[in-house]
Legacy VTK file of the C-alpha trace (Angstrom):
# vtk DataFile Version 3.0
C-alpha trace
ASCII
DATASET POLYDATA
POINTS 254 float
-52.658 8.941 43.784
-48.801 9.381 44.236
-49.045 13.356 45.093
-45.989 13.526 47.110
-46.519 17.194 47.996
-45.142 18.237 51.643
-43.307 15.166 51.028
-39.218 14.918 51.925
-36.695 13.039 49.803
-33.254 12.131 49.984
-31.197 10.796 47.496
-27.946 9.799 47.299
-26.171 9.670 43.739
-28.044 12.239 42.995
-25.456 14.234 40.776
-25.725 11.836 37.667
-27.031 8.764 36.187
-30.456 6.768 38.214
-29.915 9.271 40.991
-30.814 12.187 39.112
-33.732 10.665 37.319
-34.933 9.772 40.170
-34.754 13.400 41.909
-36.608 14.198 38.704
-38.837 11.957 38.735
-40.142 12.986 42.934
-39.785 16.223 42.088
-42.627 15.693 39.728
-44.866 14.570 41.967
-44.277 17.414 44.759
-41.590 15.852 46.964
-38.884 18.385 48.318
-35.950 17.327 47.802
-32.354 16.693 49.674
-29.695 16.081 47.143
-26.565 13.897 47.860
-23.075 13.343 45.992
-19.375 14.113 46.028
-19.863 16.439 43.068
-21.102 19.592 45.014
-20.949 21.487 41.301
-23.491 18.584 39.448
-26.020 18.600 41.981
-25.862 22.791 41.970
-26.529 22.496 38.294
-29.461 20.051 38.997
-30.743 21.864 41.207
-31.270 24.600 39.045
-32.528 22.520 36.695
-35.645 21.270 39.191
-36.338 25.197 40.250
-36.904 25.664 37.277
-38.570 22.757 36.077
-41.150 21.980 38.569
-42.593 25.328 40.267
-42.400 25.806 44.132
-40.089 22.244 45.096
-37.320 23.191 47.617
-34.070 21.525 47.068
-31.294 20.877 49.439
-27.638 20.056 47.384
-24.974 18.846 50.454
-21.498 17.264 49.044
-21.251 14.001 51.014
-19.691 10.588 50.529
-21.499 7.732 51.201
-18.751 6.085 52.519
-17.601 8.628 55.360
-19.711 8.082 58.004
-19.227 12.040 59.318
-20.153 13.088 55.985
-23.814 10.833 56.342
-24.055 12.277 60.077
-23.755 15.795 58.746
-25.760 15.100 55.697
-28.463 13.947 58.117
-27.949 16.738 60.380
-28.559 19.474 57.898
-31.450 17.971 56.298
-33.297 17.523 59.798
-32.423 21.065 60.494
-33.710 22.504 57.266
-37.194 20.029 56.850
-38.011 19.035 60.176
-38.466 15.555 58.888
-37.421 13.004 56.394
-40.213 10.805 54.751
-38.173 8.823 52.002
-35.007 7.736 51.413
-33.508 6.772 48.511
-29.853 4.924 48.663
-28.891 5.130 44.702
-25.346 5.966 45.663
-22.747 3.168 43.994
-19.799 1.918 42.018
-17.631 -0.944 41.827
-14.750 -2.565 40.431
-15.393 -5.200 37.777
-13.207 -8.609 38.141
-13.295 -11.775 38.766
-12.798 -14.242 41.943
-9.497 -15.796 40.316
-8.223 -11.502 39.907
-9.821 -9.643 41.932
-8.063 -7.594 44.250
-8.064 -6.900 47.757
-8.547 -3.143 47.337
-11.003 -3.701 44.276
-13.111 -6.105 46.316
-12.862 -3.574 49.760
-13.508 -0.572 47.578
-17.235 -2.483 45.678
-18.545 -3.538 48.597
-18.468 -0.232 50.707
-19.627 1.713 48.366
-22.369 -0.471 47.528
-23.229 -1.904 50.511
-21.613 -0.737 53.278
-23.032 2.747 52.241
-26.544 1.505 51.966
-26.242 0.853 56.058
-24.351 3.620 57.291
-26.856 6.369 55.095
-30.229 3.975 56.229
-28.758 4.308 59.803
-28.584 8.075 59.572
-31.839 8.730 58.011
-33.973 6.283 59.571
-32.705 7.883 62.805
-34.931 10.729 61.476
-37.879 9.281 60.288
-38.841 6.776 63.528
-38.942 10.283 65.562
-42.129 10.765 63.062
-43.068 7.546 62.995
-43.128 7.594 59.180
-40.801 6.707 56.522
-40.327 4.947 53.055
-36.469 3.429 52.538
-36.002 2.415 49.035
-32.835 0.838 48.257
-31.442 0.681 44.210
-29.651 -3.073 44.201
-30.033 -5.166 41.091
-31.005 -7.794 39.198
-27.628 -8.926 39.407
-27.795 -9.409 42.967
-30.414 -12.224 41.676
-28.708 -14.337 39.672
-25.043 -14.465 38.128
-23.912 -13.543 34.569
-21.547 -14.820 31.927
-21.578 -11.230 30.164
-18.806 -9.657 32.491
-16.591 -10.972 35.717
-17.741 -8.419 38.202
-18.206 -11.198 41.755
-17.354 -7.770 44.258
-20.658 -6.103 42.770
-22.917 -9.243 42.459
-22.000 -9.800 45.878
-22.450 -5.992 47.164
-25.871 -5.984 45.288
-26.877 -9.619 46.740
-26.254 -8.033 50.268
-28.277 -5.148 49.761
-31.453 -7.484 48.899
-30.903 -9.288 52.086
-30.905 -6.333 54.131
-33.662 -4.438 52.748
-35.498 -7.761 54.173
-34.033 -7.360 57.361
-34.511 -3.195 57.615
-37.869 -3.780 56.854
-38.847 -6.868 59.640
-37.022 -4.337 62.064
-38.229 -0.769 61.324
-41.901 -2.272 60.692
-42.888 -1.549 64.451
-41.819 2.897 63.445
-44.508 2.643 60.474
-40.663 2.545 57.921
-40.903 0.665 54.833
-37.784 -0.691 53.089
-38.637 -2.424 49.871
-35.755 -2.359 47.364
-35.315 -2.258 43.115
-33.524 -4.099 41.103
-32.476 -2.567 38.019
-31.784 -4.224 34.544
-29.124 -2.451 31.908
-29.630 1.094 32.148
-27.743 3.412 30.360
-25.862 5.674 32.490
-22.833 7.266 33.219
-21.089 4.020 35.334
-22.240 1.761 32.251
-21.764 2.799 28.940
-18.934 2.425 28.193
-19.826 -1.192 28.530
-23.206 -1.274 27.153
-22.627 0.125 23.931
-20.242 -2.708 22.651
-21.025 -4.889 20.359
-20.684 -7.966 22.371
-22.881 -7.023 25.267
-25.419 -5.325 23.164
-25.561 -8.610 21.412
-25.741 -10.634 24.818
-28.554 -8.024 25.954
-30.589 -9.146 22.926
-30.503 -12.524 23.519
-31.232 -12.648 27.430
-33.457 -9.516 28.123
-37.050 -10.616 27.092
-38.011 -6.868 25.710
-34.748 -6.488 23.851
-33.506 -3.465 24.696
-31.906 -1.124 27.410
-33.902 0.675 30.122
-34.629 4.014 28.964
-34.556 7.256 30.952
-36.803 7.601 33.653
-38.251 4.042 33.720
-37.222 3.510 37.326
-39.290 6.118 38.327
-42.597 4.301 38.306
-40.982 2.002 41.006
-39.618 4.867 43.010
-42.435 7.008 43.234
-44.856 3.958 43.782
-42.483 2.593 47.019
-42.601 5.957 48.217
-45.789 6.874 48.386
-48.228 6.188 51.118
-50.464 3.961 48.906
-47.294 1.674 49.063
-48.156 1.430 52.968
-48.569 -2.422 53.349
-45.887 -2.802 50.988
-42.341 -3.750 52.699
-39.571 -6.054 52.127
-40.391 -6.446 48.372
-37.504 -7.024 46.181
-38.168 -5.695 42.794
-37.194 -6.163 39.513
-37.140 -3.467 36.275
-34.975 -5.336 34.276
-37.109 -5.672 30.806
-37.382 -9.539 31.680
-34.148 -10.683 32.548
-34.611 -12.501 35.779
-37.898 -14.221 34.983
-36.155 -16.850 32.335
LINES 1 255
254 0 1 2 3 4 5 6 7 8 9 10 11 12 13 14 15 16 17 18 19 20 21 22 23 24 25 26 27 28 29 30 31 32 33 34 35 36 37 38 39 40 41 42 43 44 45 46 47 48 49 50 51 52 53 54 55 56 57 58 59 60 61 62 63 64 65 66 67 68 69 70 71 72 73 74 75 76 77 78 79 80 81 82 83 84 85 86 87 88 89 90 91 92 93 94 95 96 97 98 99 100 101 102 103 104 105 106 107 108 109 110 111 112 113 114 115 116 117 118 119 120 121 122 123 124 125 126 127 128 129 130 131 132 133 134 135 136 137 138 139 140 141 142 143 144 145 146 147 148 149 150 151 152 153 154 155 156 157 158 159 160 161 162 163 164 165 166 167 168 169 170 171 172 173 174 175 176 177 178 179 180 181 182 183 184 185 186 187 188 189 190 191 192 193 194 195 196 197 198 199 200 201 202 203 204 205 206 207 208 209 210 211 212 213 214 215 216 217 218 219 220 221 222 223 224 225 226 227 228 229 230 231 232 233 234 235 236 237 238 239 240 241 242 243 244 245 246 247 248 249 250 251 252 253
């Protein structure tokens, strides 16, 4: 189950953090890969890494950001060109600026929600493009649990909000692209340590809150998306569409 070989991924966000365990973690199971970021250098250096990891993969590096819609059409363009096809998508691309309604800024609030959702719709749009000329795809969107629930951990209303609109239109991508054989399920990370987090995970204070609301106690640890990924992209996962779910250690069930 889950052999993903002759398989064709893209993922955006690829150059650090869930991105590139999640290139990782397809490339294990066969998938070729298209690689997408801003930081042309970091996914040249990852790239290397899967050649020489897993035997035989091809992988595509193109700089593009998510929020330029020429730089998705290109993107797209290139990765047609070179695979013929696209069988999964993977939209792990995202920051955000953390505040508050009462002090959050216009550009702070503009900037969150189109790189986290906007994004999601204008790289679906491209890709998806692709994949209903096979008649075959697998969209997998990376929200998260807080676009669930709210927190009293951190002010951050731009990215609960951002997040919250990706769940709702992974619902509606997949009620619409049902009839081209496309899934779009999405998953809803917990605290993961990565490069957009630490600096806030490691304190005291939110360690402390982590304890005391994440049933499992503890952080996600490398690579434990991946199970999620790989599962909502293979073609087991066929009947499996519009499911919003949670790897979160526990956090959104109490």
């Amino acid at each position: 189950m889950f052999n993903l070989k002759g398989k064709v991924a893209v993922i955006t966000g690829a150059s650090s953090g869930l991105g590139k365990q999640m290139a990782k973690g397809f490339a294990s199971q066969g998938a070729d890969l298209v690689i997408l970021a801003r930081r042309y250098e970091k996914l040249m250096e990852l790239k290397e890494e899967l050649k020489k990891e897993f035997y035989g993969i091809k992988v595509l590096p193109i700089k593009c950001d998510v929020t330029n819609t020429d730089d998705i059409k290109k993107a797209a363009d290139l990765a047609e060109e070179e695979y013929k096809h696209i069988d999964i998508l993977v939209n792990c691309a995202g920051s955000a600026k953390n505040a508050g309604v009462l002090n959050m800024t216009d550009e702070e609030w503009d900037f969150t929600i189109a790189t986290d959702q906007t994004s999601v719709f204008k790289v679906t749009r491209a890709f998806a493009n692709i994949m209903k000329k096979n008649n075959y795809g697998r969209i997998i969107n990376i929200a998260s649990m807080y676009g669930l629930v709210g927190n009293t951990a951190l002010d951050t209303v731009a990215y609960h909000s951002s997040k919250g609109g990706v769940v709702n239109f992974t619902r509606a991508v997949a009620a619409e692209l049902a009839k081209y054989n496309i899934t779009c399920n999405a998953i809803c990370p917990g605290y993961f340590d990565t490069e957009l987090t630490h600096e806030t995970l490691i304190t005291d204070d939110f360690t402390a809150y982590m304890k005391a609301t994440v049933p499992l106690g503890r952080y996600g640890r490398e690579g434990e998306l991946n199970a999620a990924a790989i599962f909502l992209g293979s073609d087991e996962a066929s009947y499996v569409t519009g499911v919003i779910l949670p790897v979160d250690g526990g956090y959104t069930a109490v």
